[in-house]
N, C-alpha and C positions, 0 to 999 in steps of 0.2 A: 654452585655445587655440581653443575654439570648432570648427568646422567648414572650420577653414582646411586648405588641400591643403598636404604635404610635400614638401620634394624627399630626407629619409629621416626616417624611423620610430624611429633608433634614439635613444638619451637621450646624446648623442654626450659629456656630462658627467659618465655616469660608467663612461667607458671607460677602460680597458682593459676589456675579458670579463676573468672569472675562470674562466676555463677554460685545462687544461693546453695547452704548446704544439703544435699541431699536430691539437688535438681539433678534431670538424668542427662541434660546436657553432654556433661562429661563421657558420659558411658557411650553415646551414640559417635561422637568426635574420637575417640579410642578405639571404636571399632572400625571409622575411616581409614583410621593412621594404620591398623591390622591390615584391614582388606588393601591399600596401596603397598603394604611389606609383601602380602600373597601374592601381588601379580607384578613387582619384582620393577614397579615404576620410578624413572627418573625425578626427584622433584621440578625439573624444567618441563618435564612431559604433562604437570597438571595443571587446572586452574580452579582455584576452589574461589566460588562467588556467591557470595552474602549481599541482606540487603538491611535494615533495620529490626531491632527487637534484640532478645538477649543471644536468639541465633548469629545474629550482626555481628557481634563478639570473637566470632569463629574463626574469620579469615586469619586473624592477628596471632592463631596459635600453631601455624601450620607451615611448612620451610617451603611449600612449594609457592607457583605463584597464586596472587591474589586482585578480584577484582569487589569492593564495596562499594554500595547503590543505593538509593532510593527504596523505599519503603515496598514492596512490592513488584518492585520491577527486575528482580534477580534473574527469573526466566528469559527477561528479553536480551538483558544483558548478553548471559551466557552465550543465547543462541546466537546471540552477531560474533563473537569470539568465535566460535566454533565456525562460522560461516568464514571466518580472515583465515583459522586455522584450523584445515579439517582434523588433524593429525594432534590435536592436542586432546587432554580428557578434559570436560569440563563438569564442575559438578559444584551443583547447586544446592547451599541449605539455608531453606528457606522454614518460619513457621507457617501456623495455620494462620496466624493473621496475614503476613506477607500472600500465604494462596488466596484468601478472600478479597484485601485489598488490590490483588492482581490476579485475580480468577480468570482475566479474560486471554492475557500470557497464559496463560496454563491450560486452558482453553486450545487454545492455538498452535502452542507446540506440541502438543498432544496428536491433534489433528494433523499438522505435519508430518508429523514423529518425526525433529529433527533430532538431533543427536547428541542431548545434553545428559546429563543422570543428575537428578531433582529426590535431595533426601529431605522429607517433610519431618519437622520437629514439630508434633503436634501434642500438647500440653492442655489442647481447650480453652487455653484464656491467651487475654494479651497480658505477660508474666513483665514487663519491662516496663508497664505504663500503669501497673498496679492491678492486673489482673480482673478487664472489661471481658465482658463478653464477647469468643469470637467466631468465626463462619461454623465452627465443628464444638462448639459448647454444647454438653449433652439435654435435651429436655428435661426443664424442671430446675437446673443447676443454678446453684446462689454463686454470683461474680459482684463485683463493685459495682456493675450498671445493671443486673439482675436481682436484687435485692430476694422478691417473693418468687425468683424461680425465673429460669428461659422458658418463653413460648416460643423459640423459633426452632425451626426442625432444625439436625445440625447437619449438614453438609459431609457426604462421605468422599474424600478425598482420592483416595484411590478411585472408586467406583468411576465417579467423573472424569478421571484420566483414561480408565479403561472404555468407558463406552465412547469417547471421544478419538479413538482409536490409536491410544499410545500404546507403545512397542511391547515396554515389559512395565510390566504392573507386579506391586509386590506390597503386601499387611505385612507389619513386623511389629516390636515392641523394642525399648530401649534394653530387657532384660534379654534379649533373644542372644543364645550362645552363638548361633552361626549369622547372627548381622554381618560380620564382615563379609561371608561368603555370599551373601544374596546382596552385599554392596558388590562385589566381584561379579557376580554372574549379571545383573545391571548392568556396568561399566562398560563388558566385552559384548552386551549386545548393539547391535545394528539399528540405532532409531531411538526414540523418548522412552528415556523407564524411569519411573518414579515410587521410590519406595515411601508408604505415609506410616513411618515409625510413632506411635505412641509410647508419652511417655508421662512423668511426674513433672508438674509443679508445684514445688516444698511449700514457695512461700503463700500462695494464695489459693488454687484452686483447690490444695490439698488441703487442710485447716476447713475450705469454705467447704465443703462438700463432702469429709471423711472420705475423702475417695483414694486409696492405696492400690498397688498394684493387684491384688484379689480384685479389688472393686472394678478398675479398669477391665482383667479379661473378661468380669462377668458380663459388664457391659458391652462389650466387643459379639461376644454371645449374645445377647437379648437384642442387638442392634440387628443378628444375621451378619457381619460381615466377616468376611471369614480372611484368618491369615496365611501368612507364606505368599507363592507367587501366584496370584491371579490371571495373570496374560501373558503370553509369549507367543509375538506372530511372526510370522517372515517376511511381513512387508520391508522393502528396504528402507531406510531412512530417508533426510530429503535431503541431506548432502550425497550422497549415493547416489539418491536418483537425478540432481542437479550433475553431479559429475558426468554421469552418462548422458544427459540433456546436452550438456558444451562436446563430450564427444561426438556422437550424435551430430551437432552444428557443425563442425569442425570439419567435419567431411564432407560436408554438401559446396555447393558453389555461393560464394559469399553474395549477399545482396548488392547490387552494384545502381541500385535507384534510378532511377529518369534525366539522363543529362540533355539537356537541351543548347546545343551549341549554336553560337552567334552565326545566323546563313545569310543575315539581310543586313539594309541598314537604316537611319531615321536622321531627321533632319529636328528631334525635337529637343528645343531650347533649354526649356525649365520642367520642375514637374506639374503632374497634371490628376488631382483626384476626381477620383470616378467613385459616386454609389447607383448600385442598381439595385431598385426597392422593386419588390415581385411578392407575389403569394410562394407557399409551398406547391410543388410540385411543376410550379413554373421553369424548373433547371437555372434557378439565377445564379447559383454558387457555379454551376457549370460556366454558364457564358463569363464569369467575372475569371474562372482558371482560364477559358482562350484566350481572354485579354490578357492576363498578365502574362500567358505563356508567350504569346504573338508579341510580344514586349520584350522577352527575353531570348528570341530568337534573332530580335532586330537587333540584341547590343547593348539593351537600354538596362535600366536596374528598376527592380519593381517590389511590391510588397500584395500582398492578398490579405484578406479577413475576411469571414461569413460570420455572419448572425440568424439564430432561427430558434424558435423556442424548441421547448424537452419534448414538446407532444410533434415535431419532426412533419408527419405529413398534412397537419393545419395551420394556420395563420399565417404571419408574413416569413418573408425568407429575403437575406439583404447582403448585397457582395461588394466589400469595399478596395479597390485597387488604386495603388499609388505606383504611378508610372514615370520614372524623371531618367535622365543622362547623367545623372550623379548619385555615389550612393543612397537608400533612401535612411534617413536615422528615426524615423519616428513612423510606425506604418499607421496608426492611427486617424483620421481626419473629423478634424473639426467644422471645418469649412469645403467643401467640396466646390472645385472648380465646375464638376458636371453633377448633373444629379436625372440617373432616368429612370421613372416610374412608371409601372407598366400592370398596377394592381392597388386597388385601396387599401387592402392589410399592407403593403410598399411605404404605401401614402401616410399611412396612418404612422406607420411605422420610424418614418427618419422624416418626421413632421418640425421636429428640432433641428436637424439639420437644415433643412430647406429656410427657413425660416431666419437663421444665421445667415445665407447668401447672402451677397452682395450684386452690384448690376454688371459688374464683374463673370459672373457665375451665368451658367445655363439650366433649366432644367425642360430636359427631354419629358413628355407623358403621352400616355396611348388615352385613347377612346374612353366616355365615360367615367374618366375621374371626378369631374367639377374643378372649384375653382381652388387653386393653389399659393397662399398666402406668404409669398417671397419678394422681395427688392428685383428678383434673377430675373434674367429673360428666361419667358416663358415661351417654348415651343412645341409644337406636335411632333410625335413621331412618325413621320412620312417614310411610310415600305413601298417600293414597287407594289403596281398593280397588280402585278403575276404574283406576288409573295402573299396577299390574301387567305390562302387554304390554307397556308401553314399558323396563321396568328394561333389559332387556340393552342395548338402543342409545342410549337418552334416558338414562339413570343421572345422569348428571351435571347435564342440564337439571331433571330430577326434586328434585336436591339445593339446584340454585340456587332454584327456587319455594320448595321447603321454610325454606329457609334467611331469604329475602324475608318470609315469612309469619309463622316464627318471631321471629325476632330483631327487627322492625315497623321496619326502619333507613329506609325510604322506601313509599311505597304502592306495593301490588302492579301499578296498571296502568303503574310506571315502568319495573318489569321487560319486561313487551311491551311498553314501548312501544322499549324498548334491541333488544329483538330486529330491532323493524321498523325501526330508524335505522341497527344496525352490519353487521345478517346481509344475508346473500342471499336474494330472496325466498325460494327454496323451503326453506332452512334456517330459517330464520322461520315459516315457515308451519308444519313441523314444530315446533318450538318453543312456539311458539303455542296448538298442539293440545293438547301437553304441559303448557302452564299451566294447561288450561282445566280439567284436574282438581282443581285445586286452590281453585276457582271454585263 
C-alpha cells in the first residue's frame, strides 16, 4: 500500500475480532486505527507488535506491518525494530500479563526512554488462559487461581513506568472519547510513552467480581491513581541521544590502535609456550605483553592470555604466551614448553600445569619456593648480581630479560624496544633500567 493515507487502519477482511462479547478489546484497537487516520500515517510507516494473550490477536487485524512474539517480550522486540529503524512508529500492545511476565523490558525501556509507544490492555486477569490472576489483579479480587480473594498488592502500571523515567506516561480507560488523541500525543513524543488503558473482561473477571465500568473508575479512585497524562519530559530519547553519540564520534580522529611493525628478526624454529606464575601486583601480565610484543616486533606470530582472580590485587596472577614463526591456531597451553615461577600463589596456581611437563620442558623459579613436583628440568632463576635491588618490585621484568636472553626466541634490543612502543614512559624507563643489567 505504499504511503497512502486511510480512512481506517483496520484489515476490515478479517473481521469479526475474536474477542469475547462485550470485551473492550475492540474499542481500544478502533481508537488505534482513529489516532493513525489523525496523524495522516503511511501503513508502511508502522509496526504494530504483539506478544501472547487475547492482545496477541491484534497484530492480524491491522494493514500496517506486524511483528508477533513471545509471551512477554513485545517491548524488546519493538525496541530492536526501532533501533534497525529510527524512522518507523512502533507500537506495542501488550496486556498486563505480558507487562508482569516481562516487567523487566519495561523496566528498562522506560529507563532508556527509547522510543517505542507501549498501549497496555489491562483487564486484571489472564482473560486467554481462563482468567488467573495477574501483576494489576485488584485486592481481594475472585480469579480462577484466586478463589477466597488476591492478597497481592496489584502493581500500578503506569506509575512504574513513570518513576522509572519513561518519556510520556498516560491513565486512560477503553471508554475514553479522546483515546485516540492521547494515542497521538504518545506517538509524536520524543522517548518511551506508555499509556496503561483499563478496561473490561466480559468473560471472567467481569461475572467473577461484578465489576463494570462504574466499578472500575471507582476503583481507579480508591487506588489514588489518577487519569489522563501523568508525565511529559524533554529528555530526549535514546535513539536521539545515540544519534548524536555516532555524531559526536564521527568527528573526532578515529582510533587507529597500537601497530607494532616487524623492526627485527629471529632465528626461531617451532613454537614455544611460556607461563609466568607470579602473585598479584607482581606486573606478570605486564612482562608476559613485552614478551609477546618483543615477538611481534621480531616477525614472529604470537598469542597472549592472563589469568587473576575477581579480587584483582590478591592471589595469584598468570601470563600465558605462545610465541612460534607460524601462525598460532590454538592460544591456549596445555603443556608448557617453559614454565617460570616467581611466587607461591604462581606455584600454587598452574600446579597442573607444571605437573604435565615433560623432561622436554623447563621450569625457571625464584627463591623460596620449595620443591616442585615435575618430570621438567628444574632450574633457578639466576639475575645478575647488580639486579638484586630491584627483585621485590621488578621481579617480573627481571624474569622477562632472563627469559629473552635465555631462550634467544628474538634479540634482546626487541625486548626494549616493546617497552618503549607498549609502556608509559616512566614505566619504560623503569624497565629499561631493569634491562640494562642484563647488558
Amino acid at each position: 500500500m505504499g504511503d497512502k493515507k486511510l480512512d481506517t487502519y483496520i484489515a476490515e477482511g478479517n473481521l469479526p475480532y475474536a474477542f469475547c462479547p462485550g470485551c473492550s478489546h475492540g474499542k481500544i484497537l478502533e481508537a488505534l486505527s482513529n489516532s493513525l487516520k489523525q496523524q495522516g500515517l503511511g501503513p508502511s510507516e508502522v509496526v504494530i507488535v504483539t506478544d501472547i494473550g487475547c492482545v496477541g490477536l491484534s497484530d492480524k487485524y491491522f494493514v500496517t506491518h506486524a511483528f508477533h512474539g513471545l509471551h512477554g517480550r513485545a517491548i524488546t522486540y519493538a525496541s530492536g525494530i526501532k533501533m534497525q529503524n529510527p524512522d518507523l512508529k512502533v507500537v506495542v500492545l501488550i496486556g498486563d500479563g505480558g507487562c508482569g511476565i516481562g516487567g523487566h523490558h519495561l523496566l528498562n525501556a522506560a529507563r532508556l526512554n527509547t522510543d517505542v509507544n507501549v498501549l497496555v490492555f489491562n483487564n486484571f486477569n489472564f482473560g486467554m488462559t481462563g482468567g488467573q490472576h495477574s501483576v494489576t489483579t485488584p485486592l481481594d479480587s475472585i480469579t480462577a487461581t484466586t478463589a477466597l480473594g488476591s492478597t497481592d498488592a496489584p502493581m500500578d502500571i503506569a506509575g512504574t513506568a513513570q518513576v522509572n523515567g519513561g518519556g510520556f506516561i498516560a491513565r486512560a480507560t477503553a471508554f475514553d472519547k479522546d483515546l485516540p488523541d492521547i494515542i497521538e500525543k504518545a506517538m509524536k513524543h520524543d522517548g518511551f510513552s506508555l499509556i496503561d488503558i483499563w478496561e473490561l473482561c466480559t468473560a471472567y473477571f467481569v461475572p467473577r467480581n461484578d465489576f463494570g465500568k462504574k466499578e472500575m473508575m471507582s476503583y481507579m479512585d480508591g487506588m489514588q491513581m489518577a487519569s489522563g497524562i501523568l508525565q511529559e519530559t524533554n529528555r530526549p530519547s535514546f535513539q536521539t541521544s545515540y544519534k548524536n553519540i555516532q555524531k559526536q564520534a564521527s568527528q573526532q580522529s578515529p582510533m587507529s590502535g597500537l601497530i607494532l611493525d616487524t623492526k627485527f628478526s629471529s632465528n626461531l624454529e617451532k613454537p614455544i609456550r611460556i607461563v609466568l606464575a607470579g602473585a598479584a601486583g607482581q606486573k606478570v601480565v605486564s612482562a608476559g605483553n613485552l614478551l609477546a610484543s618483543a615477538a611481534t616486533l621480531s616477525g614472529l606470530w604470537t598469542s597472549r592470555r592472563a589469568d587473576f582472580p575477581i579480587t584483582i590485587q590478591t592471589g595469584f596472577s598468570v601470563a600465558e604466551i605462545v610465541i612460534s614463526p607460524e601462525p598460532v591456531d590454538y592460544s591456549g597451553i596445555v603443556k608448557p614448553d617453559i614454565a617460570a615461577i616467581i611466587a607461591p600463589e604462581g606455584k600454587a596456581k598452574i600446579s597442573r600445569l607444571t605437573h604435565a611437563m615433560k623432561s622436554t620442558g623447563t621450569i625457571y623459579y625464584s627463591d623460596g619456593l620449595g620443591e616442585i613436583d615435575s618430570e621438567a628440568n628444574i632450574l633457578p632463576l639466576l639475575f645478575p648480581e647488580s639486579a638484586k635491588r630491584d627483585l621485590r618490585k621488578n621481579i617480573s621484568a627481571l624474569t622477562a630479560a632472563f627469559l629473552a636472553k635465555e631462550l634467544n626466541m628474538f634479540p634482546f634490543e626487541a625486548l626494549k624496544e616493546a617497552a618503549r612502543q607498549i609502556q608509559k614512559p616512566k614505566i619504560a624507563e623503569i624497565n629499561l633500567g631493569v634491562f640494562a643489567h642484563f647488558e
